[in-house]
N, C-alpha and C positions, 0 to 999 in steps of 0.2 A: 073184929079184925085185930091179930096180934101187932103191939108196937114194934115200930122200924127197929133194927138192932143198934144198941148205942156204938159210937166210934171206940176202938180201940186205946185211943189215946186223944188226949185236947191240946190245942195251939198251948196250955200253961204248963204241959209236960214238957214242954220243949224250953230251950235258951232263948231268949228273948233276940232275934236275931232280926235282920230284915229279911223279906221274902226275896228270895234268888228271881235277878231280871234274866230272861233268855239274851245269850250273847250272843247266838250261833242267827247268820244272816240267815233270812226267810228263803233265800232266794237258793243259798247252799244246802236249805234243808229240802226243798224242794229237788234239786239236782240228785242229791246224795240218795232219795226215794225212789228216784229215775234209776240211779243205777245199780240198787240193790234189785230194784223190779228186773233186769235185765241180767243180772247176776243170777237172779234168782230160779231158773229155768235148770233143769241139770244135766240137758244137752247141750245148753250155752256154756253151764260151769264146765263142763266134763272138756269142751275146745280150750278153755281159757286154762284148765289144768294142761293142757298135752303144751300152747304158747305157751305157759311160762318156762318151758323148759328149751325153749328158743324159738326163731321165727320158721312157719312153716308154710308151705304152697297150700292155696287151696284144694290143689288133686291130694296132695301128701295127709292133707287133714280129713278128705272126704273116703281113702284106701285106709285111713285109720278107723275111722268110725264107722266105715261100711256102710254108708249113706251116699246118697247122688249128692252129685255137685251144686244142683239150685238148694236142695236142703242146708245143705253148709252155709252157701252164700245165702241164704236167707238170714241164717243164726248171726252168721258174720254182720250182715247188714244191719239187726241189733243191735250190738255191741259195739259197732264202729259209728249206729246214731251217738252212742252214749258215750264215745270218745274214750270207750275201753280198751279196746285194739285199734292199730295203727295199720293200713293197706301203704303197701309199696310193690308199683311194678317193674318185675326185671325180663325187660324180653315178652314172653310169650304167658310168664309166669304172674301170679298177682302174690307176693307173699304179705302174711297179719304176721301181728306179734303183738306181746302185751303194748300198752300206751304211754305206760313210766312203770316205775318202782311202787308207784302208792297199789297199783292193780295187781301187779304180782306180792305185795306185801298182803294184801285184801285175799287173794284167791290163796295164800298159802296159811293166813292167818286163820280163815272159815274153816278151811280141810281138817288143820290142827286139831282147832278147837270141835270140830264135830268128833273128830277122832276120840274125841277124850269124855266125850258126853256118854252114860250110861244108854244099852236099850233101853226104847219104850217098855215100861212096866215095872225097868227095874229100881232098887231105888238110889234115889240121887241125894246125898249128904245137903243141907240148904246151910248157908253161915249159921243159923241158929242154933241148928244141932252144933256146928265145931263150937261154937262159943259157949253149950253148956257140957 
């Protein structure tokens, strides 16, 4: 049986530092899981793209996406567990819209940054390549 491969580096290669406590509450890391799961869908993302560009009806969201109306409000139902989007009824209408700034900063932040990720296969520069 070939020996385990040795580590790349040992705790003496480093600075003698203390080991970093996790600051981030259990309970926000928990939520933050919930809501990338929720995010994470890209017929949910693709509503939470068309909200951030203001608040829309649910018939206006379901003529967008060409989808029936319980589809939407299902996706909607989702996202509004996760306190992503926000319902308000006017009249006859139900309008969503994003929740705050932090979910339209999150949904324009992901698009971004996918936008700028190489395809699959191609290749992608890692820090170590720039730093040699």
């Amino acid at each position: 049986m070939p020996a385990p491969p040795s580590p790349a580096c040992t705790p003496l290669d480093h600075s003698q530092r203390p080991a970093p406590t996790p600051s981030v509450n259990p309970n926000a890391l928990d939520r933050a899981a919930r809501l990338f799961r929720a995010i994470g869908d890209v017929p949910r993302l693709r509503l939470l793209a068309r909200l951030a560009h203001g608040e829309m009806c649910v018939t206006e969201l379901a003529e967008a996406e060409r989808e029936g109306l319980s589809t939407i409000s299902q996706r909607l139902r989702i996202l509004r567990g996760e306190n992503i989007v926000l319902r308000r009824r006017r009249g006859k209408h139900i309008n969503y819209s994003l929740a705050d700034q932090h979910v339209m900063d999150l949904v324009f932040n992901a698009l971004a940054h996918a936008s700028e990720i190489p395809a699959a296969g191609a290749h992608h520069t890692t820090l170590e390549e720039k730093d040699s």
